[in-house]
Each structure stands twice: as C-alpha cells, then as structure tokens.
LODOFI-289218 format. One record per residue (C-alpha): x, y, z; residue in three letters. Coordinates in steps of 0.1 Angstrom, whole numbers, plus 5000, padded with zeros to 4 digits. Each point is the difference from the previous one (the first is absolute). Layout:
XYZALA/...
This chain:
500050005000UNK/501550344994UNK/499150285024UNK/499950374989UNK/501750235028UNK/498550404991UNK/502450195022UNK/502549774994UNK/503050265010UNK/498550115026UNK/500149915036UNK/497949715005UNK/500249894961UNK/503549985000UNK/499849765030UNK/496949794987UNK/502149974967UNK/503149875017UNK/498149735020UNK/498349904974UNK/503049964976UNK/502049815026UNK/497449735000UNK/500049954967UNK/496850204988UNK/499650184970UNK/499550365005UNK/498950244976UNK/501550375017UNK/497650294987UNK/500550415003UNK/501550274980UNK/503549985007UNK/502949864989UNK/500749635013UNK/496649884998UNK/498749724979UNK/496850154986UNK/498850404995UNK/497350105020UNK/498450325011UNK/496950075017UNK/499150294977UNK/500349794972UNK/497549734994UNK/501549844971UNK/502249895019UNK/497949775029UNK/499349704968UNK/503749954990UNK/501349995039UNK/497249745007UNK/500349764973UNK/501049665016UNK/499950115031UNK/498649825029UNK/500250255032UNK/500450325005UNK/502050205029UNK/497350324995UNK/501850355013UNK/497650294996UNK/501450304978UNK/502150215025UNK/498850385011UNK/495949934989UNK/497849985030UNK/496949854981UNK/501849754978UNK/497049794991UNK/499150164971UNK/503649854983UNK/499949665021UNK/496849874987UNK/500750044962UNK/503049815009UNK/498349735021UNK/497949944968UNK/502749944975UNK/501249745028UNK/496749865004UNK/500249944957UNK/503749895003UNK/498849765021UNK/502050075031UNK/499549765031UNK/501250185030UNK/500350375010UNK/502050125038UNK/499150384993UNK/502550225027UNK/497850235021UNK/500650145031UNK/498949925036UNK/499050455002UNK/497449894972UNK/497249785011UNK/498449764978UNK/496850154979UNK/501350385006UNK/499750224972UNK/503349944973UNK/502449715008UNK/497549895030UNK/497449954974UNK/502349844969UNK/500949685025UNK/496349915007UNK/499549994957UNK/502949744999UNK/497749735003UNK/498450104974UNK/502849984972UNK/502149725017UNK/499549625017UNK/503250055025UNK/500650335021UNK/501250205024UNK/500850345014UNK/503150075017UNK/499350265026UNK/503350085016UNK/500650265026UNK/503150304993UNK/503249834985UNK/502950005020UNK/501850074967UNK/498750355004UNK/502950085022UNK/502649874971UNK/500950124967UNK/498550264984UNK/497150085023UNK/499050365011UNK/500849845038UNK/503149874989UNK/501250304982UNK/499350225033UNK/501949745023UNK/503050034975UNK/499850404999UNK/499150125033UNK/499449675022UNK/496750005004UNK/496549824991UNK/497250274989UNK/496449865003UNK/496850095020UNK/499249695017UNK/500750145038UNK/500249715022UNK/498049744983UNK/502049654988UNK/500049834971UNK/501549644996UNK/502050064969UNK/500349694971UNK/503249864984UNK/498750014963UNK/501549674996UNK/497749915019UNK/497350134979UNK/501649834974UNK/499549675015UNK/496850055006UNK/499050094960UNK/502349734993UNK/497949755015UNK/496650204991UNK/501149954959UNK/501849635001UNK/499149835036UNK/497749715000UNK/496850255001UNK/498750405002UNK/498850115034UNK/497550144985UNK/499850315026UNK/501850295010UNK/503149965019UNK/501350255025UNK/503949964999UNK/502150135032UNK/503649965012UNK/499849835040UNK/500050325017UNK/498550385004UNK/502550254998UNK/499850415004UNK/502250194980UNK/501850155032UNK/500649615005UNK/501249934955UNK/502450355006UNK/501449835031UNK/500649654987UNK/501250164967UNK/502550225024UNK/503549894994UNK/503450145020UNK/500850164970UNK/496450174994UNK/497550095020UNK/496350014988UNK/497450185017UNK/495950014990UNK/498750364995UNK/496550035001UNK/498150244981UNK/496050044991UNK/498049854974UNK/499850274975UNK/504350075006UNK/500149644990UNK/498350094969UNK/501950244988UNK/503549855005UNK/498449694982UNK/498850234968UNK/503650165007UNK/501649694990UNK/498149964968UNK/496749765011UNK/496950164986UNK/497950205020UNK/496449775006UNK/502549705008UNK/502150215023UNK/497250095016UNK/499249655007UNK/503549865012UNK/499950265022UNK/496349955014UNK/501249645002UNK/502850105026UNK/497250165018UNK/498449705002UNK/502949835012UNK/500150245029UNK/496549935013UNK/501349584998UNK/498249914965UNK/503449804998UNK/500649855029UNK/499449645005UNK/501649694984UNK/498949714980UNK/501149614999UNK/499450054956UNK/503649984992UNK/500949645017UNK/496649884997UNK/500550024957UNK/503749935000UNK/500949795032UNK/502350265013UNK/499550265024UNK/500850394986UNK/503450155002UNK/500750275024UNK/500350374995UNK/503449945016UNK/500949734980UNK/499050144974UNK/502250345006UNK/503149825006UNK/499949794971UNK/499050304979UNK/
C-alpha cells in the first residue's frame, strides 16, 4: 500500500515519512517544495487527483494560516473517496473540539468519504521550543519564552510521538475510528519548559504578556492576522487550564508510554 504524507517536510510529515520508510512502506511525500515526491498545493485543485492515484491512506494536514479550512478539505476528501482511498488519520488539535466550526467539523465528514479513520488531536509540540519557532527564536535572542498562557500547564507532545500514532492510524491492523487526544505524560507551565530548558550556559526566563500583545508579536513575525488572533486566544485558553490534563492515547495505540518534555529537550 503506498501512503500519501501532505506536509511531508514538515514537522510531523517528515517524522511519519521516516517511520514509515524504515518499515519498508511505500510512501508517496506531497507539497510544493523541493525534495518531495509529488506537487501539491491546496490552492490548486488539479493537483488533489495525480497525488491520490494509488494511494491507499492518507496523513491529512490542513493548509497552514486558514482558520475555516473546510471549504479546501472536502473537495479533497472527495477526490480520495473516487481514488478509492481506504484510511484517513486527519492531524487536528486537542484546542479544536470535534464538530466545531472548520477543522472541528472536517473530522466528523471523514466517515463519509473513507472506511478507516482517525483524527490526531495532539496537544502544543514540544518542538515548538526548537528550530525555527517564534519561541525558539526569542530563547536564542534574548533568553526568553513569549506567550500569554500565565500559569496554566500544558503537557507538551514529542511529535514522534504523533507520528506513531498516524503510523499505526494508516497501516496498523485497524482505524480507531474516533478522535484521539495525544499528550506527552505530564502538564507543564511555561515558567516550568523555560526552567527545564535553562542550561549553565543560558538562562531562559517566561515573560508574560496579554492576549492582544500576544497577537501582535505573532502578526509581527509574519502569521496572518485572523489566525494570530487565534493562537493567541488559544494561550488564553491555556491559562484558564483548557490544556491541562493527560491522556493514556499514546501507549494505548503504540504500546509505549509518551516521551518526556525533558527527554525530549535533551535529545533535541
């Protein structure tokens, strides 16, 4: 079976991709950029029927910066319906609740267009603390993490493990058929991810600003304006505890408990 990874660069992609090729899987890597196997691009639907031919699953990323994504999806869910595509893990994310308006709304239709499914609903990435994320650009320039989240916790995901999870969503021996809320073992605050992340070469400290200052640094750094706004309300619902709780999701699909935030920032 060969499985088309959209987003297949990108963080979780990339990993899905390199699981799947190390067990011997055919994967078909889609986007616009160079090292990819197929082109594909949201705004062009021409290009949905030539990325789906042959394929079997899908690894379903919604197209980045559009709050009400729906509109795209389903077009694209149809012309995987007609390829005859068995299984779907769409990524969504534990802040959007199944059936809400946009992305909410696209993984309730899946089982309309598809026999096998799932949708990955992991909480914040600990990966947003690495590479070229906004927090991870501040903690190199001026030692600090940015957000609006006060106090409350959240308990940050290895996107490998993600990866797993999909992984086992588009080749294990069945679809869950249900949404799966993905977190790493524990809650964390940010003053606790700027202390574990401080080093006795660098220290990292968590400044807190409002909502709407949230916002703007976030349209600052290039993210449209409508989906700034809603990464930033998102931190605000991290700081009334919308985030804070575990789940057992990760080991109960792939046998293994989650890695740690700690781990995780050591080996990263």
């Amino acid at each position: 079976m060969t499985v088309l990874v959209l987003g297949a660069r990108g963080t979780t992609g990339s990993r899905l991709a390199r699981q799947l090729t190390d067990r011997h899987v055919d994967v078909r890597r889609a986007g616009r950029s160079a090292g990819t196997d197929v082109y594909f691009d949201w705004s062009e639907p021409d290009t949905f029927a030539p990325s789906l031919h042959g394929v079997g699953a899908v690894y379903l990323l919604a197209p980045v910066g559009v709050v009400d994504p729906e509109p795209v999806i389903l077009p694209f869910l149809g012309a995987a319906e007609k390829a005859g595509v068995e299984r779907v893990a769409l990524l969504g994310s534990s802040a959007i609740p199944m059936g809400s308006p946009g992305l909410g709304t696209v993984g309730t239709r899946l089982r309309d267009f598809v026999p096998g499914w799932a949708v990955l609903r992991p909480t914040w990435f600990a990966s947003n603390f690495t590479g070229d994320h906004l927090h991870a650009r501040t903690i190199r320039s001026h030692g600090e993490i940015v957000s609006a989240t006060g106090d409350g916790r959240v308990p940050f995901i290895d996107p490998d493990d993600i990866a797993a999870v999909a992984r086992r969503v588009l080749v294990g021996p069945a679809a869950p058929q249900r949404d799966l809320i993905l977190t790493g073992p524990e809650p964390l605050s940010f003053d606790d991810v700027a202390a574990q992340l401080t080093r006795p070469d660098r220290a990292v400290r968590h400044r807190r600003v409002t909502e709407a200052e949230m916002s703007r640094r976030l349209r600052e750094d290039g993210i449209p304006p409508a989906f700034a706004d809603l990464l930033a309300g998102m931190d605000t619902a991290i700081a009334r505890g919308a985030e804070d709780r575990t789940t057992g999701t990760v080991e109960e699909i792939t046998g293994r408990p989650p890695r740690s935030f700690a781990r995780f920032s050591i080996d990263s």
